[in-house]
N, C-alpha and C positions, 0 to 999 in steps of 0.2 A: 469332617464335613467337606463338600465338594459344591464351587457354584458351578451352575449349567445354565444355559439358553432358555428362553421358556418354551423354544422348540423342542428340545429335550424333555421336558417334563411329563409321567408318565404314570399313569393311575398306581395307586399303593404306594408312590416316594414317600418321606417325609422331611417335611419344614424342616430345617436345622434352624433358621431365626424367624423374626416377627417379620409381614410384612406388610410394609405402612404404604400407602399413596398419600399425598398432598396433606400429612398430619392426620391421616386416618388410617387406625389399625385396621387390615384386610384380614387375614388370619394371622394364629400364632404359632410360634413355635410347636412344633410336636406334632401339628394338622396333618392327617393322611388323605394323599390327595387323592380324589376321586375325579371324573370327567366333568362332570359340574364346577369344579374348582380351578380343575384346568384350566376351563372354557375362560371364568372371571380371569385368572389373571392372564392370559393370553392376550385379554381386549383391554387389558391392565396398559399404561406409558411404562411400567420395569423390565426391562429386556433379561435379565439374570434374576436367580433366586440360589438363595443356598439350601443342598438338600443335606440330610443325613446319609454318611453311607452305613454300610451293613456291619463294621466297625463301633460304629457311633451310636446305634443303638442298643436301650438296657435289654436286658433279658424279659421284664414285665411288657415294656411298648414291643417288641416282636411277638410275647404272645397276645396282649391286646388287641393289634393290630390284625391279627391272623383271621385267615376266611374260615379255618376249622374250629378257633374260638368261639369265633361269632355264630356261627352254626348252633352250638353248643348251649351260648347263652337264649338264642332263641326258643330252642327244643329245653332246656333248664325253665323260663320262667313260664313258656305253655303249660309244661309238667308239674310246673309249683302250683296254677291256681286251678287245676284237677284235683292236685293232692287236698289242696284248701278247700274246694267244695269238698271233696269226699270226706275230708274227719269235722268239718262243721256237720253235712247230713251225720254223722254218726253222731256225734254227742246231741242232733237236737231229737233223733229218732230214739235212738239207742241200737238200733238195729246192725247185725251184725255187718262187717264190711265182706264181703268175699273175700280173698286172699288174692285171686287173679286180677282183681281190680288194680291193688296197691302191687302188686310183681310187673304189671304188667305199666305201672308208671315207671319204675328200676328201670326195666329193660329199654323206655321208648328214651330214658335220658343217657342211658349208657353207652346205647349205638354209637351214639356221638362220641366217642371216648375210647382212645386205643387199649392204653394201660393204667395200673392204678395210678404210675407216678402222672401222669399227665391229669387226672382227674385230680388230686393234689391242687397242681399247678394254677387248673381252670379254676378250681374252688376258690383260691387265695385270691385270686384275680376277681372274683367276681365282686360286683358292686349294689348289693342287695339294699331295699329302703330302708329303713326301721323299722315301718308297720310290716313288713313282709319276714323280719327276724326267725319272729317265733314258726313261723309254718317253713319257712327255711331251714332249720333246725333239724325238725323232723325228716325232710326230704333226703338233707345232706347224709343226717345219719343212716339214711339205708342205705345210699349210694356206700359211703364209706366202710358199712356194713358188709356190702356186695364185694368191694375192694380188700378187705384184710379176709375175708373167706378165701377170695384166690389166692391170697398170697399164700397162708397157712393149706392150703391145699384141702378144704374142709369137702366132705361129699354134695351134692348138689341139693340132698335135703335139706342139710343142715343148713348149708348157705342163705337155701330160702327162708327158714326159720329166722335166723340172725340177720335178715333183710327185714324179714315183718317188726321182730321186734327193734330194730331201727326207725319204723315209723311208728307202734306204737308205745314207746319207754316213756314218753313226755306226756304224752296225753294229759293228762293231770293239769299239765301247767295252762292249757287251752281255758280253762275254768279259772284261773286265776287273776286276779285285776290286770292291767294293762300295765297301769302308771308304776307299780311295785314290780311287775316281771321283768319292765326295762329300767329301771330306774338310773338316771347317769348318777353315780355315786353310790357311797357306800349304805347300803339299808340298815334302819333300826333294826333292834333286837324283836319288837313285835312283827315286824317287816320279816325276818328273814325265817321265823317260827313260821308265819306264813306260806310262804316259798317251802319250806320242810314238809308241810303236808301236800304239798302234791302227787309224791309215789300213794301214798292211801287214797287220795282221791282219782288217782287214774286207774289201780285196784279196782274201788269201788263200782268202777265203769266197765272193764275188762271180766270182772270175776265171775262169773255168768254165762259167758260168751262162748261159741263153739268153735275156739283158737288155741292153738300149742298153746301147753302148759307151760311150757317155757318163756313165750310171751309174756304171758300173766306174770314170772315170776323175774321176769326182764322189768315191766313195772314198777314193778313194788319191790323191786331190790339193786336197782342200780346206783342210787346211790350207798349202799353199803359198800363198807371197806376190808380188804383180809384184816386189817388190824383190829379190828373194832371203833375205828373212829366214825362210821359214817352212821348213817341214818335210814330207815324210823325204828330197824330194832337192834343197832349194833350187833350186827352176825360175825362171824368170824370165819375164815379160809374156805374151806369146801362146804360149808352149810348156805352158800351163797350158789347158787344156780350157775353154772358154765357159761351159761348164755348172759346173765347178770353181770358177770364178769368182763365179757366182752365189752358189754354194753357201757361199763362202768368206762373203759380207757377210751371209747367210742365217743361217748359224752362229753369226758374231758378234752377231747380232741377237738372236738364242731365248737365246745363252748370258747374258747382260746383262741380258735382260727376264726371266731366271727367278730366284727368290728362292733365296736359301740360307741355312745357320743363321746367318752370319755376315752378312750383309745383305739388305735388303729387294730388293726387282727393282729395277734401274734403269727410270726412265719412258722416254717413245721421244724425248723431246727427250735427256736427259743421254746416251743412245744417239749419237744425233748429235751431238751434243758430242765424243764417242769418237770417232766415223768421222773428223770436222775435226782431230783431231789426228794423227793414221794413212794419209791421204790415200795416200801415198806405198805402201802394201801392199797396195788394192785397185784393182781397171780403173774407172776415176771414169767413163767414159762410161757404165760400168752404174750405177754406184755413186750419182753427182749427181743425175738424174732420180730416183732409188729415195729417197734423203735428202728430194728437194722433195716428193714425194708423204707421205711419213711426215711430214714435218712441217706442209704443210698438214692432214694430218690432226689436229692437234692442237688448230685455231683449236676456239675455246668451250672447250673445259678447262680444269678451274682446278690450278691450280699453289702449293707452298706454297714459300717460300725461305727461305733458312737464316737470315735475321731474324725467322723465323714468321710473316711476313705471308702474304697470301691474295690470288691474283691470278687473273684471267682473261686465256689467250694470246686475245691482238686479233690480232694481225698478226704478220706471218713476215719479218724482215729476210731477206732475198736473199741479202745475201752471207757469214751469219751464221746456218745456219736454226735453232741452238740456242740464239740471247738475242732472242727473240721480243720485241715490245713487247706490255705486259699493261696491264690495266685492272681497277682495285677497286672493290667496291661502291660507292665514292665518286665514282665516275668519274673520279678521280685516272689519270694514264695512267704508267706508266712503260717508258722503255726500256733492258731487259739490257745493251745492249751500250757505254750510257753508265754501265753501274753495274757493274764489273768484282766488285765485292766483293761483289754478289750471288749466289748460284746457286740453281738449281732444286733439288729436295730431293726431293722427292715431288708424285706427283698426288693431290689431295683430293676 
């Protein structure tokens, strides 16, 4: 941090302390100053303030803070409550959606978004309500849909297909109570039977409709597993849809990366942490290249570990893409996979 003059002070700084006049807090730490704020403390009696410099700040407050985030968030929650009218009118009509309707919300949120790693980024950052979860959900997954298409280099039909069934895999759960689809804690046994029937019940709504069949069987088969663990008909390896498939690491992926009352979001490393232990229930030829790019995405993020220390991921072990080696403002280096008793916690 650095103090300056409050002639200095200059729209985007940030606060590095709280600032009080006469036992009353003015703002707090962390506040990015805009011309409005300047103006207050300019007519402020404190001749100095201390800012953050560009050192000082996490990796989360510079994207926070960013004009291209906010951009983003704006053009993200317009395109959320489109998306929300458009799959309410469908479950109360029944009527089919267009497909250019729901492509053409993809496209108006993606503009905003250079690469898939920064869509990543924006996602984790973002600060969605509760009631807004479940239609969140849906959005993300077609965005992220849109995202591991590029990366896998999938043709532009395909892409659009595995975009649609991004918005419609869940449908199902639309129809489901409130209070049991969010529920802070862990649900009963009648509770989670529940929840299990929603691929049939979004089926049931889908099966009809004049949409890729792969759609349809995105539905009603994404929660199956290659192994035969998942659900509603225990499939096994390729009698599971391609697109199903997708869908399957797609879902696991939003559901983990989204907060609940009861925990914060998983980051996209302790994500893959998850997948490394699960190997066995998704198609790893999709699955591996999809982990290597997520976790490349992560180099330069800072990372905080259940020691509370503060690290920046350096490098991606290979055979290990969730205990990255990191590096602190020290240039002290460490590596995860030599320090078992460490783990990632949060992104900072």
């Amino acid at each position: 941090m650095k103090v300056i003059a409050k002639t200095e002070l200059t729209p985007g700084m940030t606060l590095g302390a709280d600032v009080v006049s006469q036992g009353q807090l003015l703002y707090s730490a962390g506040t990015v100053l805009d011309a409005m704020i300047i103006d207050r403390l300019s007519r402020s009696d404190i001749q100095s303030f201390s800012v953050k410099e560009a050192s000082d700040t996490t990796h989360i407050e510079r994207v926070r803070f960013n004009e291209r985030f906010q951009a983003f968030v704006a053009q993200y929650n317009s395109c959320l409550n489109r998306c929300k009218g458009v799959m309410l009118s469908f479950l109360g009509t029944k009527s089919r959606i267009q497909d250019d309707v729901l492509l053409q919300i993809y496209y108006d949120v993606y503009e905003k978004i250079s690469t898939g790693s920064e869509l990543l980024d924006y996602l984790y950052n973002m600060m969605p309500g509760e009631d807004q979860l479940t239609y969140a959900q849906c959005l993300n997954s077609a965005l992220l849909a849109g995202t591991f298409a590029d990366w896998l280099s999938m043709s532009e039909e395909d892409k659009k297909i595995l975009i649609l069934c991004g918005f419609y895999y869940d449908i199902g759960k639309w129809n489901l109570p409130y209070d049991i689809l969010w529920k802070p804690g862990k649900l009963t046994d009648e509770e989670f039977r529940t929840i299990k029937t929603h691929p049939t019940i979004g089926y049931s709504l889908v099966r009809y409709l004049d949409i890729d069949e792969h759609v349809k069987n995105a539905v009603i088969m994404h929660h199956e597993r290659l192994d035969g663990s998942g659900y509603p008909y225990h499939m096994t390896g390729n009698n599971i849809d391609v697109f199903a498939r997708y869908i399957a690491i797609i879902d696991t992926y939003v559901a983990m990366a989204s907060p609940r009352t009861y925990r914060e979001a998983f980051t996209p490393l302790q994500i893959l942490g998850i997948f490394e232990k699960s190997m066995e229930q998704y198609d790893v030829e999709l699955l591996l290249p999809l982990m290597r790019h997520i976790a490349d995405s992560q180099i330069g993020t800072t990372v905080q570990l259940s020691d509370n220390s503060i690290w920046e991921v350096l490098i991606i072990n290979q055979n290990k893409f969730s205990r990255p080696i990191l590096k602190n403002d020290k240039n002290e280096i460490l590596d995860l996979l030599a320090h078992k008793e460490l783990q990632i916690v949060k992104n900072v």
